[in-house]
N, C-alpha and C positions, 0 to 999 in steps of 0.2 A: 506537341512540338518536339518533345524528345523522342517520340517513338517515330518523327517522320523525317528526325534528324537521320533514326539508327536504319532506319530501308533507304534513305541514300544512300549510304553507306556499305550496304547488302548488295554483295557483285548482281545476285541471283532476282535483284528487285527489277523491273524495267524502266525503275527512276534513278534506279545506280549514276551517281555521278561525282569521282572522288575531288574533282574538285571541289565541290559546293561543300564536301562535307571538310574538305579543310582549308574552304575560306571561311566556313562557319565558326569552328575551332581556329581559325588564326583571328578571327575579329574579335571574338570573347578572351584572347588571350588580349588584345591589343585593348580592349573596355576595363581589365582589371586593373593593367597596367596604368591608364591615364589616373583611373579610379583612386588607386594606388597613390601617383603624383598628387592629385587632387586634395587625400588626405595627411599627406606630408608636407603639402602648402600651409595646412591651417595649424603646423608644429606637432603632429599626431604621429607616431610609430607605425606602421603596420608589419605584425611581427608574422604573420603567415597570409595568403590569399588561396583561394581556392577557384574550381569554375564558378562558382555563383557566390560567393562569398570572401569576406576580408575581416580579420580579428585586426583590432586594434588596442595598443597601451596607452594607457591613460595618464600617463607620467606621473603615475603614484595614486594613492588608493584614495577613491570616490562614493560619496553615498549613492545609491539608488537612484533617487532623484537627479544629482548632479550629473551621473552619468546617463540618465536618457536623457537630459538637457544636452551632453555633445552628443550624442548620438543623434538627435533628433535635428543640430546643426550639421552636422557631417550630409546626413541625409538630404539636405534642402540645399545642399552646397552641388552633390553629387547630382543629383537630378537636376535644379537648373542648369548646368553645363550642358547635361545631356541633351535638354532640350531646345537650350540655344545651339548646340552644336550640330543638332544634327538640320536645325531646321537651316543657319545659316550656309552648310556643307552640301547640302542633300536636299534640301527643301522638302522633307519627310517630317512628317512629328512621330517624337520620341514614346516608343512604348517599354523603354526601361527604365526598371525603377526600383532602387535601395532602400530597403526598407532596416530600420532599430528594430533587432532582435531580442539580443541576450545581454546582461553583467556579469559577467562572472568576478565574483569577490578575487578569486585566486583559480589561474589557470595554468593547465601544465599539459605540456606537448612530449611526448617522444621523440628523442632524436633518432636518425635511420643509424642504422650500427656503420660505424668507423667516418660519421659526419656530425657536424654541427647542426644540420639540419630539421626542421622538426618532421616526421614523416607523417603521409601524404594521410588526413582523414580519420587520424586519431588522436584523440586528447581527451580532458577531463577537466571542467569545471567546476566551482561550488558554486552555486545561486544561492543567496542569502537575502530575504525580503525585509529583513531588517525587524521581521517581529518572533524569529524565534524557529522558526521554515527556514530550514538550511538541508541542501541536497545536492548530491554531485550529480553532474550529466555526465554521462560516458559517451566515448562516440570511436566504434571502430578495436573498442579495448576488447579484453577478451571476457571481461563481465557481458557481454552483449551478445558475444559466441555462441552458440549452441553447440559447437564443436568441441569445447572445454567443460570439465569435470564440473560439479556442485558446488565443489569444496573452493578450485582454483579459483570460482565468480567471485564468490563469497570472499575466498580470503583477500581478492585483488578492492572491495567493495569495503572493508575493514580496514583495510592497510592504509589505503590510501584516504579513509576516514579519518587515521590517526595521526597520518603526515599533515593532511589538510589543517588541522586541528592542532598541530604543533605539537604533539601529545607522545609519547613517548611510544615505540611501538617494537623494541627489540623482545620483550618478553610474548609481546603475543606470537609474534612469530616462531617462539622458543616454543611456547606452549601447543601452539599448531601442529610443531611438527611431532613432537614428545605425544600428543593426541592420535595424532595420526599411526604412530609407527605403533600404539596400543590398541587402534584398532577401533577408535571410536569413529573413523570417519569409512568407515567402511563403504554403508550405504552412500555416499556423497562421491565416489571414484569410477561412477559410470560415463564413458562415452556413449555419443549417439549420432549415429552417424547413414547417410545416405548411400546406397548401390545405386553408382550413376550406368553402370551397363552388367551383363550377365556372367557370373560368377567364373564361366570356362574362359572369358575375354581379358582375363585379370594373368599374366603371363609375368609381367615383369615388373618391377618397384611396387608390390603387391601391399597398398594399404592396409594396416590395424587392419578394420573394419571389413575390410575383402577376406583378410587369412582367417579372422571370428569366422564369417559366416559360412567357409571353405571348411575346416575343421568341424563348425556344428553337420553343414550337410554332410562330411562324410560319415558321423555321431551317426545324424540320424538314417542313413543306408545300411551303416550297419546293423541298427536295432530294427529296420523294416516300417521305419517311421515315413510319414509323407517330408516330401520339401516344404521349407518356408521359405528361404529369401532368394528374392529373382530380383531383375532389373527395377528400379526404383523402391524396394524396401528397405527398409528402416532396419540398423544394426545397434544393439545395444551392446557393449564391451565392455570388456575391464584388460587391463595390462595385468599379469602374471608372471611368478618366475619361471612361468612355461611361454609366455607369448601371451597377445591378444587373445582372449574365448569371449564365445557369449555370455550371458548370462545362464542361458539355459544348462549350456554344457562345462560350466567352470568346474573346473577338480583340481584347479593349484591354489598357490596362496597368492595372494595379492603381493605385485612388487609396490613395492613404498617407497623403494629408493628410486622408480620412475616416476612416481608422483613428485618425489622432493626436487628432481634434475629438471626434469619436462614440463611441468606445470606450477609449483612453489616461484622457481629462484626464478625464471621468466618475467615474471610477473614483478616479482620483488624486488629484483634489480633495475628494472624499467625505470623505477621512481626512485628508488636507493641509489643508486648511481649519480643522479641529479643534485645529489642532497649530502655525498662523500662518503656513503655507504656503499656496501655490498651485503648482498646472504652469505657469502663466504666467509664475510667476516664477522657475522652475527652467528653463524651455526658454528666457527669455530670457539667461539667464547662459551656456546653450550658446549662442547666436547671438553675444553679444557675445567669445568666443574667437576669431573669424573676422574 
């Protein structure tokens, strides 16, 4: 169904037809909506919606059990309507259907920079089964990225371990960086990244990843090596005080202080921010011990 939503859609398809594709999209906006109503009749918050989904607060915290107990009412509230409503409207029976997914003991949403709001497809919960199995789900974070470093997964995957956990987490972050800028996380500061067209077509706002594998090919012309990366290969990089290199052809030192600017504080302030921190003000409290 999705994929015959997106050749509507498609000028180039001979089923192209923009309206169906956004009465499609105006009716799934207008099902969330009632949805939405629906679970606010029964005194439930819904603090984000999404196209096929809706988070809801639980007006304070719930076992396991109790919460797939609402959940599992929310659901049987939601579909009956549905299916009175469409039969009594439309004389159609209903083939939507809400289904109890997830608890999240404690959940935390990003807000979009300079709003209240949480943006769009990224968050992070703890699931906690009550016997000792406690785990964050990521969704849309940059622990999920392939685009970001080893170290930034990880550190975002600890950090927010130790936020979750109520646990104090300014030293690790001190010690992260004081590690890093020694050199221990060396191997951990690789990108990796995709050539989505060919290397001569890269003219202007020329990605990391483009100017690496520009610099290697001219490397290897000059030493009378063959070419490696064409359209669709694979760049593996590092940032340097020279720029972007591959791996192959690095001859600078690694910058650290774009690991700390562009990948650390990103991350760190996401959730620091939430909580009346910042890394600004945690890295300055390292500085002033010297």
């Amino acid at each position: 169904m999705n994929s015959f939503y997106g050749v509507l859609g498609t000028s180039g398809c001979r089923l192209h037809d923009s309206r169906l594709t956004s009465s499609i999209t105006k009716r799934g906006h207008d099902i969330i909506i009632q949805t939405v109503k629906l679970i606010e009749a029964e005194g439930y918050e819904v603090i984000y919606g999404d196209t096929d989904s809706v988070f809801v607060a639980l007006n304070g915290p719930r076992a396991n059990r109790a919460a797939a107990e609402i959940g599992k009412h929310l659901v049987d509230t939601i579909n009956r309507y549905w299916r009175e409503h469409l039969q009594q409207e439309y004389a159609i029976e209903s083939c939507l259907e809400m289904e109890f997914e997830t608890h999240f003991r404690q959940f935390f949403m990003p807000t979009m920079r300079g709003s209240d709001q949480g943006s769009k497809k990224r968050y992070a919960g703890l699931i906690d089964d009550e016997q000792g199995n406690r785990r964050i789900i990521y969704k849309g974070l940059e622990t999920v990225r392939t685009d970001w470093t080893e170290l930034a997964r990880e550190f975002q995957q600890t950090l927010y371990q130790l936020v979750f956990d109520g646990d104090e987490y300014s030293d690790y972050i001190r010690q992260t960086i004081a590690d890093l800028y020694d050199g221990k996380f060396d191997h951990q500061l690789v990108y990796r990244k995709r050539l989505h067209k060919k290397l001569a077509e890269y003219q202007k706002n020329i990605p990391p990843h483009a100017q690496a594998a520009i610099k290697a090919e001219a490397e290897f012309k000059r030493n009378q090596q063959p070419s490696r990366y064409r359209n669709r290969s694979w760049v593996d990089y590092v940032i340097t005080v020279a720029g972007a290199q591959t791996l192959e052809c690095q001859n600078a030192k690694l910058d650290y202080d774009h690991i700390v600017e562009k990948q650390l504080t990103p991350i760190a302030d996401t959730i620091l921010n939430a909580i009346g921190s910042s890394m600004d003000e945690i890295t300055r409290q390292q500085q002033n011990l010297f």
